[in-house]
C-alpha positions in Angstrom: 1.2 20.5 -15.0 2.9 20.3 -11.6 0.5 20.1 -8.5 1.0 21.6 -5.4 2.3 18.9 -2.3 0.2 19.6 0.6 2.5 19.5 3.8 1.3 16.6 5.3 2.5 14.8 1.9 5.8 16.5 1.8 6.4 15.4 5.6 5.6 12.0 4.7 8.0 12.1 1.7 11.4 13.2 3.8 10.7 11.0 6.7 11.0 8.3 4.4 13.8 9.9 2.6 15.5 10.2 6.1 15.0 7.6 7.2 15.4 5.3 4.1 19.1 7.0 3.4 19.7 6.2 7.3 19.3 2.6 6.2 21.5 2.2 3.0 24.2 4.3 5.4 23.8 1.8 8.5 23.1 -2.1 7.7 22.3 -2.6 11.7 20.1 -0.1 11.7 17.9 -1.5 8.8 18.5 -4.8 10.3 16.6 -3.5 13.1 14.1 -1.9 11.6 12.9 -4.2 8.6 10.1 -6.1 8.2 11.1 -10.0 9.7 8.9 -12.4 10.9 10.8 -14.4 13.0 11.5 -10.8 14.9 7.9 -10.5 14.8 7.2 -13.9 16.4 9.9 -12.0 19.6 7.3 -9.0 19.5 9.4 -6.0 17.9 6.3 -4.8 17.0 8.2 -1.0 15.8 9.1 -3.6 12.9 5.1 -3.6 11.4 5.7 0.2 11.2 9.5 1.3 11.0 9.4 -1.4 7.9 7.4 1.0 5.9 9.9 3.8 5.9 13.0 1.9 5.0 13.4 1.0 1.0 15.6 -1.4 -0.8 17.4 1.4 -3.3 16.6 4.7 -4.5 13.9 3.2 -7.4 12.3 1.6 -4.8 12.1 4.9 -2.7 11.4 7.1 -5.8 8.4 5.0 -6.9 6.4 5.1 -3.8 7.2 8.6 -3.2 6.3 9.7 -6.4 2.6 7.2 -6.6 2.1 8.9 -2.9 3.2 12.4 -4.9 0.6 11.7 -7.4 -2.7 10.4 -5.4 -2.4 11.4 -2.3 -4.0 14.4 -2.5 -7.0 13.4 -4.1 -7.4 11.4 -0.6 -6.6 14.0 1.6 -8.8 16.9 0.4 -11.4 14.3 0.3 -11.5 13.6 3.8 -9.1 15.4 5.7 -5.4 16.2 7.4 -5.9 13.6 10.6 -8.0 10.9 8.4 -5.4 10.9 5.9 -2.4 10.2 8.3 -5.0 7.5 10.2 -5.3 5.6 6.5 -1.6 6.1 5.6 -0.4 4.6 8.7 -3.2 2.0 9.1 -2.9 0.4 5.5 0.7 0.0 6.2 -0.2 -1.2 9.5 -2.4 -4.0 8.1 -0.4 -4.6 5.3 2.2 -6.0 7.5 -0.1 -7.5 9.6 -1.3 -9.8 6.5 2.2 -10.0 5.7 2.7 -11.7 8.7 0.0 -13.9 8.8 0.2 -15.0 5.3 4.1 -15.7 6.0 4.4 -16.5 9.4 6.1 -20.0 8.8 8.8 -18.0 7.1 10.9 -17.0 9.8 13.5 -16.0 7.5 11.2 -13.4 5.1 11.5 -9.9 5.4 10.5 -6.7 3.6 10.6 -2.9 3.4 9.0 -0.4 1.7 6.1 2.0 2.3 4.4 0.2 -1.0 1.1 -1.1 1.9 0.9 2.5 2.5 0.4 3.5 -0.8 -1.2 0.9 -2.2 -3.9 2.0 0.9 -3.8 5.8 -0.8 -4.4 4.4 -4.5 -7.3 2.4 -3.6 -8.9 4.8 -1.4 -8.2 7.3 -4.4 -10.2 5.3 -6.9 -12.8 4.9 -4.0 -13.5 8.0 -3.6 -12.7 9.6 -7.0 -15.0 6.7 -9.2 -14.2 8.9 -12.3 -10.6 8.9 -12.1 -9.0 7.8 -15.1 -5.0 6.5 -15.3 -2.7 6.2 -18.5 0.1 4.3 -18.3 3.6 4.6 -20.5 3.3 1.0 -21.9 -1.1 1.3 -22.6 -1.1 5.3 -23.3 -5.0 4.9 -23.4 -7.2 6.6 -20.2 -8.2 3.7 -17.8 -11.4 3.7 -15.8 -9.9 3.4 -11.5 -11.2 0.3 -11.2 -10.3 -1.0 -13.9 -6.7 -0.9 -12.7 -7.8 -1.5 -9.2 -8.7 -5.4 -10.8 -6.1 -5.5 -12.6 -3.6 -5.1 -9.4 -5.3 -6.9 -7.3 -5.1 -10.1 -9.6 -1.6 -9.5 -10.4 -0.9 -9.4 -6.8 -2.3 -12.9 -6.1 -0.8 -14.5 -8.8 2.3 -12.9 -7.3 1.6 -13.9 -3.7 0.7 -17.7 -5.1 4.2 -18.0 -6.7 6.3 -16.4 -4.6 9.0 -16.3 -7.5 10.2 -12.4 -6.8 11.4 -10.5 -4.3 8.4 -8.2 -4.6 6.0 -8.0 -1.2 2.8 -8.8 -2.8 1.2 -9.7 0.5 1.9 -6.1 1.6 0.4 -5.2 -1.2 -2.9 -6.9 -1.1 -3.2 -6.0 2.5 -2.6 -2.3 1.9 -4.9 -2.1 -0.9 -7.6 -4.0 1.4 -6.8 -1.8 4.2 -7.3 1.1 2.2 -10.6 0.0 0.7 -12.0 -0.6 4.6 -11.0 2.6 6.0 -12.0 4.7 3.2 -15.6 3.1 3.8 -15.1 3.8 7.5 -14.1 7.1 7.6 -16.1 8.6 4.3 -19.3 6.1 4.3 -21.0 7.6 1.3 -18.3 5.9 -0.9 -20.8 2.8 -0.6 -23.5 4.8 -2.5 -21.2 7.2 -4.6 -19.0 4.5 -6.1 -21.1 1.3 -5.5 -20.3 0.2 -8.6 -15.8 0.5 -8.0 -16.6 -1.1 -4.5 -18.8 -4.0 -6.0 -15.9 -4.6 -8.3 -12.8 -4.3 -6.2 -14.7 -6.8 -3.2 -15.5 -9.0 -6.1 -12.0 -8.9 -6.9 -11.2 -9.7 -3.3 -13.3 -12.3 -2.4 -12.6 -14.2 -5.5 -8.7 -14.1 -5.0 -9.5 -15.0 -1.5 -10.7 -18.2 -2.4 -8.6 -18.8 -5.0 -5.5 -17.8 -2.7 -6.5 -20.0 0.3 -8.4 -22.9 -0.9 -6.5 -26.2 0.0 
């Protein structure tokens, strides 16, 4: 069954349509635009948020539109037009920001995609929605949220540890942590409704945190 796409969503999806065919038509303009640090380090700040509405190809693009497609209104009805655009923009905002921290002796790394964004929506989807259950073409069997919250989160460290892709895995983790800490400050009765999916997921966190940055 297809569900509705609130307006908010649908705004969301063709600016980054618009903007993200703007970028595979001008290479200067993307330039400008993406994700860099050493263009972070000269203070084009625009570059923590245009970075999020440019993508690589039309996959890329089609991916993060459709996971936005798919959760965000489960986050949205839950706590509201204003808080939603607040958490979209904020997990990409802090996505980037630990992005940039993780990487910041890489001048040369740079990223796009709105994938801290979204990763913000799905987590703050399985916060607030502790029942949700996801199936998945290659394990056709219902999974429990949080279950695939782990799951991410540890594949996402490994992936930040190796750095052997050209996947941004620290945009990732920050989005997903950005959307855990938002969701608890704008809707605080997650912490009693799904204490058990928060217990797991900061857990999850705080053990990859250690593992990630222990010398």
């Amino acid at each position: 069954m297809i569900q509705s796409l609130h307006p908010v969503i649908l705004i969301l999806v063709i600016t980054n349509i618009v903007i993200t065919f703007k970028g595979f038509k001008d290479l200067i303009f993307f330039d400008n635009y993406k994700f860099n640090i050493f263009h972070l380090k000269h203070k084009e700040w625009i570059r923590l948020i245009s970075s999020g509405f440019l993508h690589v190809d039309g996959s890329h693009l089609f991916l993060n539109m459709l996971t936005l497609y798919f959760f965000g209104d489960t986050v949205l009805y839950s706590i509201g037009v204003i808080n939603f655009i607040f958490l979209y923009i904020g997990s990409l905002l802090l996505g980037n920001l630990f992005a940039l921290y993780f990487h910041v002796k890489q001048n040369s790394y740079s990223a796009v995609g709105a994938s801290g964004a979204v990763m913000g929506v799905i987590f703050s989807a399985i916060l607030l929605d502790p029942e949700m259950k996801l199936m998945f073409i290659l394990f056709p069997i219902p999974l429990p949220g949080y279950v695939f919250g782990i799951g991410y989160l540890v594949y996402t460290l490994f992936g930040m540890k190796n750095q052997n892709d050209s996947i941004g895995h620290t945009a990732h983790f920050g989005g997903a942590m950005g959307g855990i800490l938002l969701t608890i400050c704008l809707k605080p009765m997650v912490i009693v409704n799904s204490a058990y999916t928060l217990t797991l997921l900061i857990a999850t966190i705080a053990v990859s945190g250690v593992f990630l940055f222990r010398k």
